[in-house]
C-alpha positions as CSV (number, residue, x, y, z in Angstrom):
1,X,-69.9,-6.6,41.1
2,X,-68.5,-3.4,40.9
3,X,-65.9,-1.9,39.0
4,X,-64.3,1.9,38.4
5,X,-64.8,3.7,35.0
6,X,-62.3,6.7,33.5
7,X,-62.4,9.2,30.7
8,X,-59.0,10.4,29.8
9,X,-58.6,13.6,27.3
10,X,-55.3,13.1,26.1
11,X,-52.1,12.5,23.5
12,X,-50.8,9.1,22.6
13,X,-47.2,8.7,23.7
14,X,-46.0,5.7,20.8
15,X,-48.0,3.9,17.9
16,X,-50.7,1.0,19.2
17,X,-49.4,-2.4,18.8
18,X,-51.6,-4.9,17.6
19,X,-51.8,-8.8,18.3
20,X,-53.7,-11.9,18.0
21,X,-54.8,-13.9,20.6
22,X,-54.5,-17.6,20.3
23,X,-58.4,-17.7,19.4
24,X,-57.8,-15.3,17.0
25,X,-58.9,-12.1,19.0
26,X,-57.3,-8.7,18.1
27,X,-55.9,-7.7,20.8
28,X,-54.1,-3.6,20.6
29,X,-52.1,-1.4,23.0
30,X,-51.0,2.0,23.1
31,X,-50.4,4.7,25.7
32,X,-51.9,7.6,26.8
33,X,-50.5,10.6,28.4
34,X,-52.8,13.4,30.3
35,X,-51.4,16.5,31.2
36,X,-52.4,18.7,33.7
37,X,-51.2,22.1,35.4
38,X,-50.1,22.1,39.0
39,X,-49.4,25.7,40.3
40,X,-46.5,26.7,37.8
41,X,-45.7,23.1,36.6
42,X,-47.2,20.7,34.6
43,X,-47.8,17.0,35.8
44,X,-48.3,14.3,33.3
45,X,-50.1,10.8,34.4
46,X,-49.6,8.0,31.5
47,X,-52.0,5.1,31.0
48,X,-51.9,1.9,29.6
49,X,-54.9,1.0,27.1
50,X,-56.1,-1.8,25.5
51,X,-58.8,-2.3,22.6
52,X,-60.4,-5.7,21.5
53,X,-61.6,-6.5,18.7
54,X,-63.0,-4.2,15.6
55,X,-62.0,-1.2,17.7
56,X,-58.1,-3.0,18.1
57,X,-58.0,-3.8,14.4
58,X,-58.9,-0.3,13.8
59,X,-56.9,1.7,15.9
60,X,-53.9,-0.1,14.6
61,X,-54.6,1.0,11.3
62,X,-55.6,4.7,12.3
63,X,-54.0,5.5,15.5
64,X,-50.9,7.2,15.6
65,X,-48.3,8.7,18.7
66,X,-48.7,12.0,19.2
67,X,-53.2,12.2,18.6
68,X,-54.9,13.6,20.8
69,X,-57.8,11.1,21.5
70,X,-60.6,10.6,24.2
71,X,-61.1,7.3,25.9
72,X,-63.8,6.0,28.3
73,X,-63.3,2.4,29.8
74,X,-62.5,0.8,33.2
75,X,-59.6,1.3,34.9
76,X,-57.5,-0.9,36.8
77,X,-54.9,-0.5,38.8
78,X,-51.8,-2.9,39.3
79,X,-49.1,-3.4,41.3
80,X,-45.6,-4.5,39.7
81,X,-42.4,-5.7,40.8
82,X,-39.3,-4.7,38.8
83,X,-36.4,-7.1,38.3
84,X,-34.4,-5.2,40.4
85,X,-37.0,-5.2,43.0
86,X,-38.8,-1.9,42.7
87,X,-42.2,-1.4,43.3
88,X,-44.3,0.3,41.0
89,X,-48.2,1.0,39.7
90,X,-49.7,1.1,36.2
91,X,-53.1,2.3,35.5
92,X,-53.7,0.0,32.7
93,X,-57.7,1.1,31.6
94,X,-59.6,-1.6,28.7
95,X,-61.0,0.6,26.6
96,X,-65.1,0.9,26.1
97,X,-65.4,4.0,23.7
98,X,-62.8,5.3,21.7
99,X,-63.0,9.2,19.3
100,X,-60.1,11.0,17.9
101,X,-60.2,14.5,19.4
102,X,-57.9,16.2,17.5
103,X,-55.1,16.2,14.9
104,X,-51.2,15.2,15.4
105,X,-49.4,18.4,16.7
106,X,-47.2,18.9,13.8
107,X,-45.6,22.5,12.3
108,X,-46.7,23.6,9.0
109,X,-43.6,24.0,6.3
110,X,-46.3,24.6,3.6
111,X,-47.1,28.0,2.9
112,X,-50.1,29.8,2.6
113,X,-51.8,29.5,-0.4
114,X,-52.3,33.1,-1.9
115,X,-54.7,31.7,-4.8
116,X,-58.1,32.9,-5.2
117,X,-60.8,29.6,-4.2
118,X,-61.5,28.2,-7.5
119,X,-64.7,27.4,-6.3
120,X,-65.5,31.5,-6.4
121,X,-67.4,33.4,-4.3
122,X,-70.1,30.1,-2.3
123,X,-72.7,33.2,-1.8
124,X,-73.0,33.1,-6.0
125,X,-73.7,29.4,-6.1
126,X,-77.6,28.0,-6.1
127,X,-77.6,26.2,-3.5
C-alpha cells in the first residue's frame, strides 16, 4: 500500500459546501489556494479538499472563503477531460487534520477605542 501525504498553509478561495451521502455521510468541499514567491512574481497552486464526517459538519458551519487554514491529508492527483476536450489536473487532497491558522483578511472601519480598560490597571488586581 502506499499513498502520498500534503500539508498546505493556505487561504480558502469560496465557502465549503456540504452534502449527504446516500448512507447519510457528511460529505464537505472547499478550496484551498497556496501562494508562493517565484523571483519577482507570485505563483498560486489551488487544491480541492474534502472533509467526512464530524470534521465536514463542522467546517460547513465554521469555515469561511478567504481563512487562512492548515490542512494535512493525502493527496491525489487526477487527470480530467473538459467537454471541449482539454486536458487538465486537479490535486484534489481528503483531508486528515484540519486547524484554522488565522483570521479572514478583512480592513478595519472601526476606530480605535481611546477609552481607558475598564478593567484598570491588571498589575492592581490579586491574582
Amino acid at each position: 500500500m502506499s499513498f502520498a501525504q500534503i500539508q498546505l498553509l493556505g487561504n480558502t478561495g469560496r465557502d465549503p459546501e456540504m452534502n449527504y451521502t446516500p448512507d447519510g455521510t457528511a460529505v464537505t468541499k472547499f478550496s484551498i489556494a497556496v501562494s508562493r514567491k517565484v523571483k519577482d512574481s507570485e505563483e498560486t497552486t489551488w487544491y480541492n479538499c474534502t472533509a467526512w464526517r464530524n470534521l465536514a459538519e463542522m467546517l460547513s458551519k465554521h469555515l469561511k472563503k478567504g481563512q487562512m487554514v492548515f490542512v494535512q491529508g493525502d493527496l491525489h492527483v487526477r487527470q480530467y477531460t473538459t467537454k471541449d476536450g482539454r486536458s487538465g489536473t486537479s490535486l484534489d487532497v481528503t483531508v486528515d487534520k484540519f486547524q484554522f491558522a488565522g483570521g479572514k483578511k478583512e480592513e478595519s472601519t472601526a476606530p480605535a477605542s481611546t477609552e481607558e480598560d475598564p478593567l484598570g490597571d491588571l498589575d492592581a488586581h490579586p491574582f
